[in-house]
Backbone as CSV, one residue per row, in Angstrom:
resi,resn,N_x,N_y,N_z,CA_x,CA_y,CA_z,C_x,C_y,C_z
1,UNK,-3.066,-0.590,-33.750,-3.872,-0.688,-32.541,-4.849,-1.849,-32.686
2,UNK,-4.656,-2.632,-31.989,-5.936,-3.974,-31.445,-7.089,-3.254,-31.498
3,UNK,-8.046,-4.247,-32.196,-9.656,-3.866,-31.942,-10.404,-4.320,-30.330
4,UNK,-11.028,-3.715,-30.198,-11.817,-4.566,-28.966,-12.144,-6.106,-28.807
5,UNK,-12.296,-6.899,-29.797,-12.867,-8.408,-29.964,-11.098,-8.531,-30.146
6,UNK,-10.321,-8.323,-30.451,-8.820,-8.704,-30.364,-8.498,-8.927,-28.837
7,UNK,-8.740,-7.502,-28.026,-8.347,-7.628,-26.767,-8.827,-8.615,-25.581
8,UNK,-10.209,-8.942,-26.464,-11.192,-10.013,-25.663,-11.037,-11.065,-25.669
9,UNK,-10.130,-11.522,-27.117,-9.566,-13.153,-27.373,-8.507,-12.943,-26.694
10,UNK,-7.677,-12.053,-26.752,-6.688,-12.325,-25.806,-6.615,-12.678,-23.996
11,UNK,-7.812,-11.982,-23.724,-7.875,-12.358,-22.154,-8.563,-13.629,-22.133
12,UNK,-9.734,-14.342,-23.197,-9.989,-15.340,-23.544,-8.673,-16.516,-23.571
13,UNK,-7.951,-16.443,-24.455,-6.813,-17.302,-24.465,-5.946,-17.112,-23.382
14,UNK,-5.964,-16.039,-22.548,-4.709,-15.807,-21.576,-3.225,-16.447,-22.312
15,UNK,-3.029,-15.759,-23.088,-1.665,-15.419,-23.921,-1.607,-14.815,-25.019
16,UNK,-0.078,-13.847,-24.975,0.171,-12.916,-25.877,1.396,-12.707,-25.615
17,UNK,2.078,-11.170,-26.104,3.233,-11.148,-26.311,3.144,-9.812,-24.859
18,UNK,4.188,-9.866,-24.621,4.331,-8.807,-23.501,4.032,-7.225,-24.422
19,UNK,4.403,-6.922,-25.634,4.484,-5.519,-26.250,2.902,-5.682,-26.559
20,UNK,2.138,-6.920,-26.911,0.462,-6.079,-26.750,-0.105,-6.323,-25.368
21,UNK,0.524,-7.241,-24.383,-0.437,-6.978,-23.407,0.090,-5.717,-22.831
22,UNK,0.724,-4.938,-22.978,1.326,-3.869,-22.919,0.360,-2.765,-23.423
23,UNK,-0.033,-2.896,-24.779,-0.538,-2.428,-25.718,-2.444,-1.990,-25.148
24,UNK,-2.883,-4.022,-24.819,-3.735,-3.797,-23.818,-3.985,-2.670,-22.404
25,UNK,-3.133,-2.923,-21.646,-3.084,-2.610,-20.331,-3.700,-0.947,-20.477
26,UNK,-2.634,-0.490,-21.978,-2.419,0.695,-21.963,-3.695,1.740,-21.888
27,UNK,-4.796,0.467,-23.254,-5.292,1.179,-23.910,-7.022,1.314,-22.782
28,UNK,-6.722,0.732,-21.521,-7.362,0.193,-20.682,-8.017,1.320,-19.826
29,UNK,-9.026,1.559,-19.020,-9.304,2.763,-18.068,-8.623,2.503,-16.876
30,UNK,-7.825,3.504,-16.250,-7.593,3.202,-14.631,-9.082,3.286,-14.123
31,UNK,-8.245,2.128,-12.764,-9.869,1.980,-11.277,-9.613,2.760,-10.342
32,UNK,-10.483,3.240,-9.524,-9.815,3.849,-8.125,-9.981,2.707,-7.021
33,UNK,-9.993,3.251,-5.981,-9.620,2.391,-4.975,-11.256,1.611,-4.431
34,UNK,-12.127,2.439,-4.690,-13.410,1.514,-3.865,-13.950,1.051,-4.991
35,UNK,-13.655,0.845,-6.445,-13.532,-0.074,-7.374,-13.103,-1.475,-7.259
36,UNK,-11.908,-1.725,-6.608,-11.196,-2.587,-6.151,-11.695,-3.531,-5.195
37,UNK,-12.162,-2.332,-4.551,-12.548,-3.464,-2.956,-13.172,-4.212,-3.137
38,UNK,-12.895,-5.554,-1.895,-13.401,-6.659,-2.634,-12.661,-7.940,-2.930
39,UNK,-12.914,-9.358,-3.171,-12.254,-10.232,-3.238,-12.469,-10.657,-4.632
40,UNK,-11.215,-11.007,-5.458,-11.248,-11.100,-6.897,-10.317,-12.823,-6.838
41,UNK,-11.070,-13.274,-7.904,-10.368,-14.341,-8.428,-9.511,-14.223,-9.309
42,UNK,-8.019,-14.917,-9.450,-6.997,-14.687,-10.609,-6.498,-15.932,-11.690
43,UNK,-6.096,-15.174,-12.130,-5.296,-16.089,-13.595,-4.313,-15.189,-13.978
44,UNK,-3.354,-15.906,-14.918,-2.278,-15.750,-15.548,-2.562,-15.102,-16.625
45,UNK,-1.882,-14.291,-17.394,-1.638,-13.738,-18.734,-0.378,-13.858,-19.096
46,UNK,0.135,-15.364,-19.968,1.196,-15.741,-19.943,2.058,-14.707,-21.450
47,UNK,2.709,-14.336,-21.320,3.649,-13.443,-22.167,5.101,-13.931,-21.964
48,UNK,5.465,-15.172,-21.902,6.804,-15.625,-21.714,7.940,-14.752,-20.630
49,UNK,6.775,-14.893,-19.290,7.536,-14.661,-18.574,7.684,-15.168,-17.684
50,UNK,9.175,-15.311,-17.140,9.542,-16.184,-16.180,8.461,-17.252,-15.037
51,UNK,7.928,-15.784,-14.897,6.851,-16.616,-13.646,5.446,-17.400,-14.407
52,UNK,5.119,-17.368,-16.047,4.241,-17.880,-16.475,3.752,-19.332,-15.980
53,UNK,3.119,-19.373,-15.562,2.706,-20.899,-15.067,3.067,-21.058,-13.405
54,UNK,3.599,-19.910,-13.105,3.916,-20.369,-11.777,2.423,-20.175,-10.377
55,UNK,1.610,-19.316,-11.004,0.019,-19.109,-9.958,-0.634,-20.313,-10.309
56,UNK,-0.611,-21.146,-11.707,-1.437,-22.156,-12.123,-0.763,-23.398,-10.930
57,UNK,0.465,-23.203,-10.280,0.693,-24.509,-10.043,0.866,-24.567,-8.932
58,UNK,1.104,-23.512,-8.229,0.589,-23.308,-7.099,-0.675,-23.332,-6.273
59,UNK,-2.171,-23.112,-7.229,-3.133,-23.025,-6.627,-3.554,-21.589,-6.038
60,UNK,-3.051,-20.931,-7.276,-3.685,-19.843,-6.648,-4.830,-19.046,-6.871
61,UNK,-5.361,-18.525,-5.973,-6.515,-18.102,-6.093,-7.420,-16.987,-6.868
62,UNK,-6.258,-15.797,-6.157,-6.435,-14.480,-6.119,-6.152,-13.058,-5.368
63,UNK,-6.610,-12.368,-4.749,-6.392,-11.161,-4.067,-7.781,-10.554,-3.360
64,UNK,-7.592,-10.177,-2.265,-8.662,-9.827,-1.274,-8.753,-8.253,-1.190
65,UNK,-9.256,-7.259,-1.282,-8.432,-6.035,-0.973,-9.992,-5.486,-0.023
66,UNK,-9.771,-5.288,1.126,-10.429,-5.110,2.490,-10.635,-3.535,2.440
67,UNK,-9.922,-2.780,2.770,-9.719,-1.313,2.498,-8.164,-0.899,2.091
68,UNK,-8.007,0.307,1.901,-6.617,0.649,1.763,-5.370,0.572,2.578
69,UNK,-5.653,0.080,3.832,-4.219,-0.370,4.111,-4.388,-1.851,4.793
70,UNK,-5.083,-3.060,4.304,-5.221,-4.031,4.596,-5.851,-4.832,3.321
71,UNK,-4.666,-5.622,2.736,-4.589,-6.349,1.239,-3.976,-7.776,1.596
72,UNK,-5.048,-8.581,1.693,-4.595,-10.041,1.450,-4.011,-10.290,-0.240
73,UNK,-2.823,-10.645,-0.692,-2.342,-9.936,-2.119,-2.099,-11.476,-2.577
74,UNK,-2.090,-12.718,-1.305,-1.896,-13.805,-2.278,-2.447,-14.970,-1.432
75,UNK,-4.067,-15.251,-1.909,-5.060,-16.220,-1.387,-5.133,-17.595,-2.628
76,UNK,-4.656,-18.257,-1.860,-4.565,-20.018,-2.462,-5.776,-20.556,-2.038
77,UNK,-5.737,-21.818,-2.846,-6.483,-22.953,-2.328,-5.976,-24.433,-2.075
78,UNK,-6.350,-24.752,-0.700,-5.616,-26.174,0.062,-6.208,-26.934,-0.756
79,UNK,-5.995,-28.157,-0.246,-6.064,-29.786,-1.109,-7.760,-29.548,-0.667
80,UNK,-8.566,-29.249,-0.092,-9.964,-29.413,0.070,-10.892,-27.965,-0.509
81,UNK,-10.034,-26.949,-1.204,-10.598,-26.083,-1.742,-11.103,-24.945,-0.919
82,UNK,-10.446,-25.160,0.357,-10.626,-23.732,1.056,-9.794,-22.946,0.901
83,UNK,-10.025,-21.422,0.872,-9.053,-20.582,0.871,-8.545,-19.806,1.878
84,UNK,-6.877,-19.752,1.646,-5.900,-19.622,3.028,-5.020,-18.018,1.933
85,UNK,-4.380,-17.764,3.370,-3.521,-16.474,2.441,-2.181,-16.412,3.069
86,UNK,-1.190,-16.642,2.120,0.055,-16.696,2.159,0.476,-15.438,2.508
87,UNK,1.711,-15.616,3.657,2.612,-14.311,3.635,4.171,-14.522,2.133
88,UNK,4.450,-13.232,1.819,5.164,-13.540,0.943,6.500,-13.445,1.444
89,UNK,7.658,-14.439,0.825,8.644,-14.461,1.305,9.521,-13.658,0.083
90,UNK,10.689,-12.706,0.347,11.397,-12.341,-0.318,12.260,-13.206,-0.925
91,UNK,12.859,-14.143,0.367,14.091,-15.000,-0.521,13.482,-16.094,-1.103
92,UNK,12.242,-16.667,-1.270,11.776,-17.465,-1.663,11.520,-17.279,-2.937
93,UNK,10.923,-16.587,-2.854,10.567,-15.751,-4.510,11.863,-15.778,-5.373
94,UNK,12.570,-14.958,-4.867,14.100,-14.743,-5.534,14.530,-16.191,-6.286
95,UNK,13.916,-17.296,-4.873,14.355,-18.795,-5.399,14.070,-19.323,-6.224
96,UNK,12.680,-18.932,-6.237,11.600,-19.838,-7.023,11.685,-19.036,-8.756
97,UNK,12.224,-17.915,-8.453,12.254,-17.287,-10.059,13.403,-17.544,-10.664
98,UNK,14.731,-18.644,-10.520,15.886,-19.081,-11.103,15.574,-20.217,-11.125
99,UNK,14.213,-20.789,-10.908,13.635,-22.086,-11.777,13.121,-21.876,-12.663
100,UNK,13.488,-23.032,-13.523,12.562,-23.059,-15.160,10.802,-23.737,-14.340
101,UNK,9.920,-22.774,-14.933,8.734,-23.254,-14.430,8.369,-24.599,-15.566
102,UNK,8.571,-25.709,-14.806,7.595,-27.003,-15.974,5.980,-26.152,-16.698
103,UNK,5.995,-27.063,-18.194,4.880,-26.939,-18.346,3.813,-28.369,-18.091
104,UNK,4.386,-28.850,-17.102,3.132,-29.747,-16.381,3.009,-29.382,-15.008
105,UNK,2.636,-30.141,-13.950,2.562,-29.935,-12.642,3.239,-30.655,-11.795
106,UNK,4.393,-31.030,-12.482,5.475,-32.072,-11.612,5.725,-31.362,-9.941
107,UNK,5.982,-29.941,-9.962,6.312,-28.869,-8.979,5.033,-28.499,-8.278
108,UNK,3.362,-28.678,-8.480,2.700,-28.990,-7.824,2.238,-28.910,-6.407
109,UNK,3.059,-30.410,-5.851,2.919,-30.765,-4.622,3.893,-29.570,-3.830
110,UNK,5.217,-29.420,-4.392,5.904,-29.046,-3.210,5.627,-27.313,-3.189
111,UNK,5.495,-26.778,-4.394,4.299,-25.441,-4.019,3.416,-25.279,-3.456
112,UNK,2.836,-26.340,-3.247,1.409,-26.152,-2.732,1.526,-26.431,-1.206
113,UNK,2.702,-27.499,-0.654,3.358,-27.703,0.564,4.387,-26.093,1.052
114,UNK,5.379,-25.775,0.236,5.837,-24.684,1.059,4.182,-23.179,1.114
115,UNK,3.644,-22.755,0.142,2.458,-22.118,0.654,1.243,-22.675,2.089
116,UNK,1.106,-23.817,2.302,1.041,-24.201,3.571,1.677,-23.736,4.555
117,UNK,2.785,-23.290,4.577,3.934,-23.420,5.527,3.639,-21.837,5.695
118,UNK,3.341,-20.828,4.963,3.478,-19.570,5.092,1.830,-18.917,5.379
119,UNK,1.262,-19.854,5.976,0.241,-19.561,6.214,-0.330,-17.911,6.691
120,UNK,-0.726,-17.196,6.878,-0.935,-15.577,7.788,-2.333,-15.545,7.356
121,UNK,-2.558,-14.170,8.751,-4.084,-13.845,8.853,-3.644,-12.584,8.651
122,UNK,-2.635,-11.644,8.747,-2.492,-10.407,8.658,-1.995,-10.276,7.635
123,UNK,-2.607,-8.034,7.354,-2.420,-8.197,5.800,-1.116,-7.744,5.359
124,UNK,-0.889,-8.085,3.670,0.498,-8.315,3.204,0.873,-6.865,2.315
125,UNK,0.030,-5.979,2.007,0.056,-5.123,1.031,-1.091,-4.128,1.449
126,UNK,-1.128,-3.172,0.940,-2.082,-1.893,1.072,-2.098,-1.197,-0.369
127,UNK,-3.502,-0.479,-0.672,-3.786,0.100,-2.075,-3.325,1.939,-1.761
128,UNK,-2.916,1.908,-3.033,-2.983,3.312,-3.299,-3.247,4.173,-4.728
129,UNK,-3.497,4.841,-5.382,-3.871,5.602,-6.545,-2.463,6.149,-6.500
130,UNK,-1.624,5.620,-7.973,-0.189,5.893,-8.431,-0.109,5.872,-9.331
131,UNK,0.666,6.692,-10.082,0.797,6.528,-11.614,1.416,5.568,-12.379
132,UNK,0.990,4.887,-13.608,1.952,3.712,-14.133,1.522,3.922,-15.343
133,UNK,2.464,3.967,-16.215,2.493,3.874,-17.441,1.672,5.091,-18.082
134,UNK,1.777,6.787,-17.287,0.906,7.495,-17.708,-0.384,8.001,-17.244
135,UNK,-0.898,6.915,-16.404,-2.237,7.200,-16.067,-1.872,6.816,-14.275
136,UNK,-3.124,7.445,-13.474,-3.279,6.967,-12.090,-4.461,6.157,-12.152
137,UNK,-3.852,4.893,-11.279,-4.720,3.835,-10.918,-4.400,3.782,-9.612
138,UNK,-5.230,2.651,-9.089,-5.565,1.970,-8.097,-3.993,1.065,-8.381
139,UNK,-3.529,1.066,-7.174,-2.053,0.513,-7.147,-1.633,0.044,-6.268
140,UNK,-1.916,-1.557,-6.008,-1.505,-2.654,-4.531,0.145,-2.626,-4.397
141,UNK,0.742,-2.527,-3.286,1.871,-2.123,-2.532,2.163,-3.101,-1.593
142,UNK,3.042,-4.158,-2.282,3.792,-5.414,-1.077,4.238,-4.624,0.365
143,UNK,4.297,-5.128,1.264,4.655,-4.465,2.328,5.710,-4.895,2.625
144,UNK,6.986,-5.878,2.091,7.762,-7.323,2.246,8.536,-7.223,0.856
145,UNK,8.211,-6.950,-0.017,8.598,-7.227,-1.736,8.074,-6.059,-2.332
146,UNK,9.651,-5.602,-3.371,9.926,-4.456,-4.071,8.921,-4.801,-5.138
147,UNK,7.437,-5.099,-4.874,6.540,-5.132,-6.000,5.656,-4.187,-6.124
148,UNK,4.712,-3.591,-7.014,3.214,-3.060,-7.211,2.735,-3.544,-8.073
149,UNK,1.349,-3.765,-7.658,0.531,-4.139,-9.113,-0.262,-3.299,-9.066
150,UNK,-0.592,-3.087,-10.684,-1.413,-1.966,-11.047,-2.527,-2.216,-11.336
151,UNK,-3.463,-1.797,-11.978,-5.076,-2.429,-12.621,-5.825,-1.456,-13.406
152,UNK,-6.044,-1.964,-14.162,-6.845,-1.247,-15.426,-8.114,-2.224,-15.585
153,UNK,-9.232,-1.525,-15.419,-10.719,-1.909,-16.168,-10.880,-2.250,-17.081
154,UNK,-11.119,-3.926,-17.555,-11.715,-4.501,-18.388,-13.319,-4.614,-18.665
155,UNK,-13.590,-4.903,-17.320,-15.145,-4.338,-17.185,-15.773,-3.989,-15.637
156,UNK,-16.854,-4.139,-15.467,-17.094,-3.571,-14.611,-16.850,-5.144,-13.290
157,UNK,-16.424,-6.716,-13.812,-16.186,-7.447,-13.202,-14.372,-7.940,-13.192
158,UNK,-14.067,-7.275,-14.332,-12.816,-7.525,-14.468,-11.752,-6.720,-14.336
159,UNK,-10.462,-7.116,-14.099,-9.766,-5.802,-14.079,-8.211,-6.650,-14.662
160,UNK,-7.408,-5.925,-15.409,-5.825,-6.911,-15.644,-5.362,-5.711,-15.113
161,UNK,-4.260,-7.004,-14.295,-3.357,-6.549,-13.609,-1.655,-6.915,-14.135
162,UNK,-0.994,-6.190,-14.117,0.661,-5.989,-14.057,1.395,-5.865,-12.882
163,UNK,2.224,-6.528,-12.434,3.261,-6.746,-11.481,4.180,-6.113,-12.190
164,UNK,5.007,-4.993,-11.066,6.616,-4.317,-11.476,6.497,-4.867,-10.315
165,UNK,7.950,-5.727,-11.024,8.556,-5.944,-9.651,10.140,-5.260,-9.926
166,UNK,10.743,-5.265,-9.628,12.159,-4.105,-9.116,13.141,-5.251,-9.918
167,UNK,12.811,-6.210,-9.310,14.358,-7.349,-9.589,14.217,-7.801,-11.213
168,UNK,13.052,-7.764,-11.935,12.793,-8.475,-12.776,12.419,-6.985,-14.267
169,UNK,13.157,-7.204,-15.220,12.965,-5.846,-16.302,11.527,-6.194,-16.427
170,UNK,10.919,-7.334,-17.251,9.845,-7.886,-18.130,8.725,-7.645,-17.144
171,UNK,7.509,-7.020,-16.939,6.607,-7.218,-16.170,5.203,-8.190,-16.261
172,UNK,4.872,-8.875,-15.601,4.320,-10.075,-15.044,3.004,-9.675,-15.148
173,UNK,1.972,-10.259,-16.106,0.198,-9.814,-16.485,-0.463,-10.799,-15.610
174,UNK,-1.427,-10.511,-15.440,-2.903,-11.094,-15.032,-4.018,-10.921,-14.464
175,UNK,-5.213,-11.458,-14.792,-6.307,-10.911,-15.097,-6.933,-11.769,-13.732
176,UNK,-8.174,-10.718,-12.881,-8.720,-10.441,-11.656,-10.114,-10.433,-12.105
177,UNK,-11.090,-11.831,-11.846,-12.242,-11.626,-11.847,-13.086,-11.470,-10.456
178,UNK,-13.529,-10.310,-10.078,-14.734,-10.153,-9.487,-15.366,-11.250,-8.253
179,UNK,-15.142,-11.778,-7.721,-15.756,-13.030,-6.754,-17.495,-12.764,-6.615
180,UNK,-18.324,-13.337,-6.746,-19.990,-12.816,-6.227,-20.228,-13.827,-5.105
């Protein structure tokens, strides 16, 4: 078992292996739902998975969560640093995950051009308290995509989050700071 200052370099470095951020997630408190509420900033917790690097290059932001059935689930930022919120596309996704993600930003521009394109004001997902991995949390629900993400308390500003998504075995980390 990881010590606490272990689990802290790890969200520090944002990388590890999927079996401790696993290990993490586990050893983590579930949130409930008016925990959540609220607009959080995101990052990656890269564990060699497919989509690692793919929020960094896109520009993405984070997650909005308004009340329980109104979840902005994927807020970018345009070329001038305002933030817009993408609707999610199923077949796009599907597309974009049988690319090798670069580890530079060659892919960049044209991410950051098709998220333009999918612009929406209405919301994409809704929260609910579900069980994952044992425990009930606070648990965002695509409304569009066989996804949930879950969330466990890092602190009282942070929270890591896990994506199951249906199509994909390996599940997808990252960590949600707090907006003030």
């Amino acid at each position: 078992m990881e010590t606490l200052e272990n689990y802290q370099l790890i969200l520090k470095m944002g990388k590890t292996t999927t079996e401790k951020a696993l290990e993490l997630f586990d050893a983590l408190e579930p949130v409930n739902l008016d925990f959540i509420f609220g607009c959080w900033q995101g990052s990656g917790l890269h564990t060699d998975h497919p989509m690692d690097g793919l929020l960094e290059i896109s520009n993405w932001y984070g997650k909005k969560f308004i009340d329980s059935e109104n979840v902005q689930p994927l807020l970018f930022l345009d070329s001038q640093g305002k933030i817009f919120q993408v609707a999610p596309n199923p077949t796009l996704m599907n597309w974009v995950l049988k690319l090798p993600i670069p580890k530079n930003n060659s892919l960049k521009p044209l991410v950051v051009s098709i998220n333009s394109l999918l612009k929406t004001e209405k919301s994409q997902a809704r929260l609910r308290m579900m069980e994952y991995r044992g425990k009930v949390t606070a648990t965002m629900i695509y409304d569009y995509l066989p996804i949930n993400d879950s969330f466990r308390k890092v602190d009282e500003n942070t929270v890591l989050g896990i994506m199951d998504y249906k199509n994909l075995p390996q599940p997808f980390f990252f960590i949600l700071k707090r907006c003030f």
